[in-house]
C-alpha positions, 0 to 999 in steps of 0.5 A: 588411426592418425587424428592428427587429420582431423585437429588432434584426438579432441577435435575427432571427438568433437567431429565424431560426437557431431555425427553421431548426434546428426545420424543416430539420433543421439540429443545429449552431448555427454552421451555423444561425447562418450560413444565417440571416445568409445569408439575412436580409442576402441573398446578395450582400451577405453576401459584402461585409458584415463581420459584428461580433461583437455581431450574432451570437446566441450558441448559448444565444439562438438555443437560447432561441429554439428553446426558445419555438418549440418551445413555440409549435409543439408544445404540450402533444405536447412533453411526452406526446413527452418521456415516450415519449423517455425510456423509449425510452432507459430501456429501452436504457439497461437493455439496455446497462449492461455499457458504464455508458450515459450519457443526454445531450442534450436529453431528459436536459435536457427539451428534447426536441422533434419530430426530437430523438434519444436520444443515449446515451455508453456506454464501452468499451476497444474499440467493437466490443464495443459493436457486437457486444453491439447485433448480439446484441440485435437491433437494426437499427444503422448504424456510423458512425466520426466524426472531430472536433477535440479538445484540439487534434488530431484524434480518432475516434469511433465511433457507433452510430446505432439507428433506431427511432420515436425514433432513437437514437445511440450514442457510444463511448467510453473507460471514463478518460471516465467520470470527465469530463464534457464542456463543452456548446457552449451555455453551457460548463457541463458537460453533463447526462449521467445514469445509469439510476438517475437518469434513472429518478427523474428520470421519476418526479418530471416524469412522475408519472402517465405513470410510474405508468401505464406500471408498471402498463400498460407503455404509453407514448403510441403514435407515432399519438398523438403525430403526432395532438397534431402535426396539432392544433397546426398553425401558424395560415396567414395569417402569414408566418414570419420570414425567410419571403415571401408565397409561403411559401418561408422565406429570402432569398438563395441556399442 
């Protein structure tokens, strides 16, 4: 296969572990970044080809990569989806401020797209108070306890997972974390993470008409809207995607 189309075998890394991300649900660069070069350079050759570093996207090429895709694909729905997502978590935000909710992630960052979560931190000296204050509220949740590496040993984490139209993810924790912002795997920079407050002024200032319509209405477009804009900007057939053959199945090599 030539990559010389697509910038070199880095950027057909980056551009595959974009789609991968987008079309099968994949959320880790890393992850992402390793099925592409799997399937770009084949399975048998992956296991003898020593990978230099300057071949590998970094997690903001292949987030760049993503970006565009998702401009290509989505359109116009990418905003109408984005509004609709952040008063999804406005209104849950609302319903939690005892825990000081945070909005974080890609619709605080605007880069929301079709299958992004709302993921909230909210902070708590003990994460059942967290899930009784959900039970109380009614909503139908899933408590996850989740185990990641962090300043060099292992830590728990508990999440709240909140299905719904747009599914919403809650992480808990300790009120000391308020005051510390985490580094994004991105690009190191601390991470966007907005108060109620904020996020309210932010919709305001990107969601003008939206915003004011929903004062006034409380309406936000319906999911049917939303999957409709998804249908109008169905990719065009004829043209097989990277990384993908005649046939249509995207990838090359074994999973």
């Amino acid at each position: 296969m030539s990559w010389e189309r697509y910038g070199g075998l880095r950027a057909a890394i980056a551009q595959l572990a974009a789609q991968i991300m987008y079309g099968e649900g994949v959320k880790q660069y890393f992850t992402a970044k390793r099925l592409a070069a799997k399937r770009l350079l084949g399975s048998s050759t992956a296991r003898t080809v020593r990978y230099r570093p300057r071949d590998l996207p970094s997690n903001g090429e292949i987030k760049a990569a993503l970006l565009e895709l998702v401009e290509e694909i989505e359109g116009d729905t990418r905003t109408r989806r984005l509004f609709a997502m952040r008063i999804a978590a406005l209104e849950a935000m609302k319903e939690l401020e005892p825990f000081f909710p945070r909005l974080i992630g890609s619709v605080a960052t605007g880069h929301a797209r079709s299958g992004s979560d709302v993921d909230i931190h909210v902070f708590a000296n003990d994460p059942e108070d967290v899930v009784e204050h959900v039970k109380r509220l009614g909503w139908t949740h899933e408590v996850q306890h989740v185990n990641i590496m962090k300043h060099g040993r292992v830590m728990e984490f508990v999440h709240v997972l909140v299905p719904d139209i747009f599914p919403i993810e809650l992480t808990v924790y300790a009120p000391r974390e308020l005051r510390i912002r985490p580094r994004s795997s991105t690009d190191g920079k601390p991470i966007v993470r907005l108060k109620t407050s904020v996020l309210r002024r932010l919709i305001d200032r990107e969601h003008p008409e939206a915003w004011a319509r929903y004062l006034e209405t409380d309406e936000v477009p319906s999911f049917e809207e939303l999957c409709d804009g998804d249908d109008e900007r169905e990719p065009e057939s004829g043209q097989p995607r990277l990384g993908e053959d005649a046939t249509g199945v995207l990838g090359f090599g074994d999973e």
